[in-house]
Structure formats: C-alpha cells, structure tokens
C-alpha positions as CSV (number, residue, x, y, z in Angstrom):
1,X,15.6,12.9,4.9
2,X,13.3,12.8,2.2
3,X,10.2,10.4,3.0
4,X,7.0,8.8,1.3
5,X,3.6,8.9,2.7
6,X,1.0,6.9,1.8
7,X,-2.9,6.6,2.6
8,X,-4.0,3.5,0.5
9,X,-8.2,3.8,1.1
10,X,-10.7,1.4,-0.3
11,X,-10.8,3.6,-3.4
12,X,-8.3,6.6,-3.3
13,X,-4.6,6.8,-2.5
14,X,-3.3,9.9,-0.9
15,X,0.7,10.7,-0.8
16,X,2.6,12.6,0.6
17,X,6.3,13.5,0.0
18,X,8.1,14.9,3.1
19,X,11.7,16.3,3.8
20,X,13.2,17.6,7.4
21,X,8.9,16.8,8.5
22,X,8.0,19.6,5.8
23,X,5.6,19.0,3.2
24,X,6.9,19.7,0.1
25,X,4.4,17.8,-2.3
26,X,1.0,15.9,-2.0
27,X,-1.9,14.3,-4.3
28,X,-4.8,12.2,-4.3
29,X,-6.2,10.3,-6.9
30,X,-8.8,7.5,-7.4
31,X,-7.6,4.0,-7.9
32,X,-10.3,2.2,-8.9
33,X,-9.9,-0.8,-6.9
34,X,-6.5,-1.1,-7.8
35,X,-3.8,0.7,-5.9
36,X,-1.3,-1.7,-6.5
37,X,-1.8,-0.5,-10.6
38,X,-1.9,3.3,-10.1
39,X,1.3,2.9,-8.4
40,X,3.2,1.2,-10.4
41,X,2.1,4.2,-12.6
42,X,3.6,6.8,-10.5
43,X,7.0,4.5,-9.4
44,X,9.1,6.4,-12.0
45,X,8.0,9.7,-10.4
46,X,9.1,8.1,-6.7
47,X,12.3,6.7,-8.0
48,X,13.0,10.3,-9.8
49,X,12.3,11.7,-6.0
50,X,15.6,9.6,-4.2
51,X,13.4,8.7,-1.6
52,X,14.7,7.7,1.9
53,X,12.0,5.6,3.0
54,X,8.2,4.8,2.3
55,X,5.7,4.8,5.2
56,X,2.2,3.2,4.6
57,X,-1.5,3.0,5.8
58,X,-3.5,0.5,3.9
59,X,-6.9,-0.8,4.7
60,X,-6.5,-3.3,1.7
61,X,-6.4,-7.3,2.3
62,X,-2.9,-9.2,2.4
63,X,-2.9,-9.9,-1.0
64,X,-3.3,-6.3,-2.1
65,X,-1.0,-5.4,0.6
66,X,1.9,-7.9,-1.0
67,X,1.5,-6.5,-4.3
68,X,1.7,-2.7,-3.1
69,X,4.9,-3.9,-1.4
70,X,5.8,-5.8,-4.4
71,X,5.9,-2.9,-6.3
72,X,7.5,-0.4,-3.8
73,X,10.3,-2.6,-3.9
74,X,11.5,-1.5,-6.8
75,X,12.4,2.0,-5.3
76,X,15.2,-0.3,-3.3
77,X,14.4,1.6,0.0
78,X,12.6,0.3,3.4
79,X,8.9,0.2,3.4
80,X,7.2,0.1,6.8
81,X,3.4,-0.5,6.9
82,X,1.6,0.5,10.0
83,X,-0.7,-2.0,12.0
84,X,-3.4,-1.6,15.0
85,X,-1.8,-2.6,18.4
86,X,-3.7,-3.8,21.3
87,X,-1.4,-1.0,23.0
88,X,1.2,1.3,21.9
89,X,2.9,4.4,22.3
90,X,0.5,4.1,25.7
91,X,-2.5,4.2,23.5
92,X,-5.0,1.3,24.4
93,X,-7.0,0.3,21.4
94,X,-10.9,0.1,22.6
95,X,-11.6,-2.8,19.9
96,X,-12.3,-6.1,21.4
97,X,-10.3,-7.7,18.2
98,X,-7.9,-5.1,17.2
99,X,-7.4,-6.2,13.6
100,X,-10.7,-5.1,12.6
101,X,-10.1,-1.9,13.6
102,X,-9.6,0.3,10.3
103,X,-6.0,1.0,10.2
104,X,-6.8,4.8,9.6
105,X,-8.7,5.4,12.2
106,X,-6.4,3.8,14.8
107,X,-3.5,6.2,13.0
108,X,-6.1,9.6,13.2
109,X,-6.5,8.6,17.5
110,X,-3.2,7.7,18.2
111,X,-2.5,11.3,16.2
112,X,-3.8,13.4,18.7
113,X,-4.7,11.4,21.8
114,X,-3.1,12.4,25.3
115,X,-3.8,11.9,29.0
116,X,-4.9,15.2,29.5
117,X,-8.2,15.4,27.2
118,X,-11.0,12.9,26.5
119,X,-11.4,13.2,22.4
120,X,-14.2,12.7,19.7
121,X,-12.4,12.3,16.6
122,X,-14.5,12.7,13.6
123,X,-13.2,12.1,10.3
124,X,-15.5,13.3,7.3
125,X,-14.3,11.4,4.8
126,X,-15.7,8.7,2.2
127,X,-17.4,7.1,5.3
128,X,-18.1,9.5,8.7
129,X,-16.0,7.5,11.7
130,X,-16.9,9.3,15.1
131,X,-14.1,7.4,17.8
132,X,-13.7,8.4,21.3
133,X,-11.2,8.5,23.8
134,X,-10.5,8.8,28.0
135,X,-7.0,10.1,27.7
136,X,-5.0,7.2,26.4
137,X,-7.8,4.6,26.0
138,X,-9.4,4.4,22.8
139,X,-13.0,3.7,23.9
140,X,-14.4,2.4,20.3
141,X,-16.6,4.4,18.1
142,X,-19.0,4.4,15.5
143,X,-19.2,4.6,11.6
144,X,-21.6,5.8,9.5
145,X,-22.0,6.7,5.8
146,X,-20.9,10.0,4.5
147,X,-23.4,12.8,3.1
148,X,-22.8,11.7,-0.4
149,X,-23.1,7.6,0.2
150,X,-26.6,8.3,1.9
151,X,-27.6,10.6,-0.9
152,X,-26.5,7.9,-3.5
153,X,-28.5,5.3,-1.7
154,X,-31.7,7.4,-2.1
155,X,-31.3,7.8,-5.6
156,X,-30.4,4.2,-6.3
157,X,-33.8,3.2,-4.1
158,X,-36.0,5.7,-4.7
159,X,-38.2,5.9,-8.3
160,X,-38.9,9.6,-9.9
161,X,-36.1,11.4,-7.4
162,X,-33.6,12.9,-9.4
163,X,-31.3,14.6,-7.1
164,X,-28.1,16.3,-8.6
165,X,-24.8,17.2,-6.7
166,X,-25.1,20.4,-5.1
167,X,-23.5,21.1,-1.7
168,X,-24.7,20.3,1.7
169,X,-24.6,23.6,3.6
170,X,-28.3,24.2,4.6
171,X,-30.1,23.0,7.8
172,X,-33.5,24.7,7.3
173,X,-36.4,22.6,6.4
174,X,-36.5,22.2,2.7
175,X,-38.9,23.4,0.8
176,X,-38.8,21.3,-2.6
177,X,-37.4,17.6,-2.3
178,X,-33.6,18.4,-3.5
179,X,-33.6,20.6,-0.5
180,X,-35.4,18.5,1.9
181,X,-32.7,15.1,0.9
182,X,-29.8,17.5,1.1
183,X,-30.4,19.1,4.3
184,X,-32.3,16.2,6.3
185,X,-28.7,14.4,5.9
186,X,-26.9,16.7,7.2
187,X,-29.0,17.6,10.1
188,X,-28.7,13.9,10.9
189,X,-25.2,13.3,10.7
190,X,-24.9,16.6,12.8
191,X,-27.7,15.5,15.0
192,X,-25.5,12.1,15.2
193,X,-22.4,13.9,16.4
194,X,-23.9,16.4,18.7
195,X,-25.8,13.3,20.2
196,X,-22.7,11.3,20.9
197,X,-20.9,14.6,22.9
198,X,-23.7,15.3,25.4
199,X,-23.4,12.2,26.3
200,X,-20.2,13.3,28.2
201,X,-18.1,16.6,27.0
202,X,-15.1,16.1,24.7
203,X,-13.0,17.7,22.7
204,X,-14.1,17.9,19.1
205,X,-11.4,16.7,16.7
206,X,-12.6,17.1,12.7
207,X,-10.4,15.7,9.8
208,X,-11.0,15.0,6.3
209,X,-12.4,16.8,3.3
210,X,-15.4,18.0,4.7
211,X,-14.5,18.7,8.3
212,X,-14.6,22.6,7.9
213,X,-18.1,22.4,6.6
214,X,-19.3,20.5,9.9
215,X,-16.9,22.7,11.5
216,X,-19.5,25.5,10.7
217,X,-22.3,24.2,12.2
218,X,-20.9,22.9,15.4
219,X,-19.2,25.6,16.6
220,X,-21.1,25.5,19.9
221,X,-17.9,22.8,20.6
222,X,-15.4,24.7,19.9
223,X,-14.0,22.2,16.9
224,X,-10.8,22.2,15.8
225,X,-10.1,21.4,12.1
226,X,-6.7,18.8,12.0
227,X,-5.6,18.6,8.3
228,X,-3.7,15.7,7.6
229,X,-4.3,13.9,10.6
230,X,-3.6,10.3,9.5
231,X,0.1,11.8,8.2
232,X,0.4,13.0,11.5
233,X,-0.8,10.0,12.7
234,X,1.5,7.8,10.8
235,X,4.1,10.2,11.3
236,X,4.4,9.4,15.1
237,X,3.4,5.6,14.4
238,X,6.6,5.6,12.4
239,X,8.8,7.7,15.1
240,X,7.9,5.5,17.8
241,X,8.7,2.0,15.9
242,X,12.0,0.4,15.3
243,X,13.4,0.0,11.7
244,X,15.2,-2.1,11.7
245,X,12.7,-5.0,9.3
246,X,9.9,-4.0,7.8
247,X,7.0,-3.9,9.9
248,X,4.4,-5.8,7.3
C-alpha cells in the first residue's frame, strides 16, 4: 500500500509518501500560517500518487483542522488524524488534561517508549520539548525555545546587537559578543538537558533537525539520533487504531 504522511506544525508541513513501510519520497516546506493553502497546492501531486490512505499529525485548531480535511477529501481516500489519549497502546499520557498535550510530542513518546527503559525524549526542533518517561508512563516534560527563537528574541530586544546567522557549535566562552550570544545558548539549552538527566539516569532519545549537533556534545549519555520519529510515531498510532471512520 502506498500511504501519505503528514506533520502539519505551527508553521511548516512535512510529508511523507510511504509504500510496503519504505520511504520512497519526503519534503518540507513552510506554510505560512496556512497549511490548509499549500496543500491544496500540492493535491494534484497527491492525486497523481494513487494514494491508499492519508495519516495526519496537526497541532492546528478545529477550524484549520476541517479545512485540511476539506481539502484531502478530494483525493477520495480515508484520512485518519491522530489524537492524545489518556491511555493507549499501554502508553499513559503524564498530562493532567491530555488535549493540551502537543499532538507531536505525544506521537515522538509513544514512538519509542517501552517497559523496559525510562526515556528523555528531546526533540530539537522549532521549539526544544524535553518529555520523560517510566516505561509506559509518560511523566510530562518541559518546553523551551529553540537556539534560533532565543537568539531572535535578543536581537528584537536588544539595541546596537547585530547578530547574523552563523551556526551554534561552540561552547567556549566567547570572546566578542556574536560568540558570546551564540555559545551562551547553547551551553544553556545543554546545561538544561544535562540538568534534567542527573536528576535520575535515562535514556537519551534526540529527534529533529538539530539532534545530531546536541548529539555531539552530550555524548557522555550515550544519545541516540531517531530520524523521523513522529513518522514512526504516527506510523504505530495508525497500526494500533481501527479504520474503520475517520478518527477526527
């Protein structure tokens, strides 16, 4: 069977296009606060595709949510959106209110979490989520923003600093101000992370764009690097759940 993926962010969709499980084509684009408009841009591709059935993570609000399904429609195939459950697939969810639980997250835990291992999942992504498990109980988390967000805030708050985008790969103490903003927020986001696993030993689960870079520098964990984890994640969420309606 030939299945669509979708990652619907605040601001970027990702796809996927599977067959037999395999990956056989993938892109990400920005959708400027309207995913429901980029894709009815990219519907003609789908249909082209003969898709067998559309899964979907979307953090967006119900209406955004009816209009993305609105538009998938048109491909005249199921669509199954996944949702945050108090429990499932054995999975507890640690939120006292599960539907405030980012639907992403939720998919990224119940990815990779099992009875045998206590987890810190760490997606490096537009925001940095840090969630933690005891085997199959999802014990909450914390989020906090990405290298990039905190280095746009300084700029936007800060008179005469002109930073310009160069990478984050340097701890040592900066010695001229570009430097010293770069590396000071990424030896706090580390410092962050480290902090949370000596509070008890975990495995160290990184996903997203930047997980290899904060693979580097926390190797003292023994990381390891999960591409695709929400796929994976939906993947299961998907497996486990009956088709029969659609599931939004």
């Amino acid at each position: 069977m030939k299945k669509l993926w979708l990652d619907i962010g605040n601001t970027r969709l990702k796809y996927w296009i599977t067959q037999h499980d395999q990956v056989i084509g993938h892109a990400a684009e920005l959708h400027l606060q309207s995913p429901a408009d980029l894709l009815l841009g990219l519907i003609q591709y789908f249909k082209s595709l003969n898709l067998d059935d559309v899964g979907i993570s979307s953090v967006q609000d119900a209406k955004n949510n009816a209009r993305i399904k609105k538009i998938l429609s048109l491909l005249d195939i199921p669509i199954y959106f996944a949702k945050v459950h108090a429990e499932y697939a054995g999975l507890s969810c640690g939120y006292d209110r599960t539907e405030l639980l980012g639907i992403d997250r939720w998919l990224q835990v119940l990815a990779v979490a099992n009875a045998e291992q206590d987890l810190c999942i760490v997606s490096c992504g537009t925001a940095l989520t840090i969630d933690l498990t005891a085997g199959m109980q999802h014990l909450g988390g914390y989020i906090l923003p990405n290298l990039y967000l905190q280095r746009d805030s300084l700029i936007q708050n800060t008179k005469g600093i002109k930073i310009p985008d160069v990478a984050f790969d340097e701890l040592s103490p900066g010695r001229n101000t570009i430097d010293a903003v770069h590396h000071g927020i990424f030896l706090g986001l580390l410092s962050t992370i480290e902090k949370v696993l000596s509070l008890q030993p975990r495995q160290l689960i990184l996903t997203g764009g930047d997980a290899q870079l904060f693979a580097t520098h926390l190797t003292q964990f023994q990381p390891v690097v999960e591409n695709d984890l929400l796929l994976k994640g939906l993947q299961r969420y998907l497996t486990l759940q009956s088709k029969t309606t659609s599931s939004y």
